[in-house]
C-alpha positions in Angstrom: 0.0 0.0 0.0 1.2 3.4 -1.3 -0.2 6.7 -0.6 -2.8 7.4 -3.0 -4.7 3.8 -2.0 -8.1 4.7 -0.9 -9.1 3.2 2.9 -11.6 0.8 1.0 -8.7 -1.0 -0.5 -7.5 -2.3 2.6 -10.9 -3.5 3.9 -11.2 -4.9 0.4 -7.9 -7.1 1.0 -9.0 -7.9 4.8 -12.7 -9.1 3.5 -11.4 -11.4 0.9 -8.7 -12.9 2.8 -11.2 -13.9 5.9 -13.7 -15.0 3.4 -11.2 -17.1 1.7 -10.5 -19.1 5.1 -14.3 -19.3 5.7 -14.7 -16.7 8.5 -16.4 -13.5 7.9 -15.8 -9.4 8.8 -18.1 -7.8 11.1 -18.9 -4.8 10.1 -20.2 -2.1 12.5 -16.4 -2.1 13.7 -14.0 0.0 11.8 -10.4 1.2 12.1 -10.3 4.3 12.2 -6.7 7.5 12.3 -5.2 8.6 14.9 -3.5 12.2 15.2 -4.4 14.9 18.1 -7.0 12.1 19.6 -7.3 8.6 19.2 -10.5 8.1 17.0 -10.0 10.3 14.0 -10.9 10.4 9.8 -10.3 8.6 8.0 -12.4 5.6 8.7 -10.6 2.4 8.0 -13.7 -0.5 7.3 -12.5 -4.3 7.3 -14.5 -4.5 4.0 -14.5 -3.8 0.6 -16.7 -0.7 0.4 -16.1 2.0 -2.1 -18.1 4.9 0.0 -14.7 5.0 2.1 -13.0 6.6 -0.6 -10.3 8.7 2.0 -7.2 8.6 -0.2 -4.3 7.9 2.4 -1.9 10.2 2.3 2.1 10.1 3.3 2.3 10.9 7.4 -1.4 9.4 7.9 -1.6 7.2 10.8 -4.2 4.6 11.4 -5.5 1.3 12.7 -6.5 -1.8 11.1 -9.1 -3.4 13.4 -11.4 -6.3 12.1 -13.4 -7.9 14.2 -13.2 -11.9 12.6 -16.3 -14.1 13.2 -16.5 -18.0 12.9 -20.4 -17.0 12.3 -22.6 -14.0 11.9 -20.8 -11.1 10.2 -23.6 -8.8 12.6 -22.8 -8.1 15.9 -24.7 -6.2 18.9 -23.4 -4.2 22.1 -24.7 -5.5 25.4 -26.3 -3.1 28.1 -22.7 -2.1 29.3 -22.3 0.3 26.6 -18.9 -1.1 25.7 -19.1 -5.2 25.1 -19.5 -6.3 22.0 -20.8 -9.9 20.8 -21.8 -11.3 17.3 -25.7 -11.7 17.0 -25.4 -15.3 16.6 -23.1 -15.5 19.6 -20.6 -17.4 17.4 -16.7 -17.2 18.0 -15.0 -14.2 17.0 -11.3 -12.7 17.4 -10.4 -8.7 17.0 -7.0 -7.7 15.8 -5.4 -3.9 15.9 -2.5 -2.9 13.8 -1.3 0.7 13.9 -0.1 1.6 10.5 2.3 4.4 9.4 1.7 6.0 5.3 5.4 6.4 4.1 6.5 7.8 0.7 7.6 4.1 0.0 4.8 2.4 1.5 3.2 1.1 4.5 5.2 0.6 8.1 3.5 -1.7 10.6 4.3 0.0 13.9 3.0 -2.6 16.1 3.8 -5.8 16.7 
């Protein structure tokens, strides 16, 4: 990834690779920038959806944050305000990479 990608291209990638192993992307979770606060444009979603046309840009920085589910792709937020479960109650991980645009490319800068 290069600046210039748009943020749909990477959910495109994450959508087709968890669909490939048989899992699928829920979707009311998103990454999301970070700069002067944590939560920030551009919207990063885990699938392929063209409306999320933010081209990224060299010195954006973002996460990458799909929610995988071994079930439902829909999920609900209990009572508490904050947990999150699939509808179906199904198995599900969540994964969070920050990500640093360079003029060569893309820098992982977690682990």
């Amino acid at each position: 990834m290069k600046p210039g990608a748009r943020a749909y291209h990477i959910g495109a990638a994450i959508q087709k690779t968890v669909a490939r192993a048989g899992f699928s992307v829920v979707r009311e979770l998103t990454g999301h920038g970070i700069g002067r606060t944590i939560h920030e444009e551009p919207t990063i979603p885990n699938y392929g959806d063209p409306s999320f046309s933010h081209v990224l840009t060299e010195g954006l920085v973002f996460t990458i944050e799909p929610l995988i589910a071994a079930g439902s792709a829909r999920a609900v937020t209990l009572g508490d305000g904050w947990t999150v479960r699939t509808r179906d109650r199904s198995r599900a991980a969540h994964y969070e990479h920050t990500v640093f645009v360079t003029s060569n490319g893309a820098e992982r800068l977690t682990a």
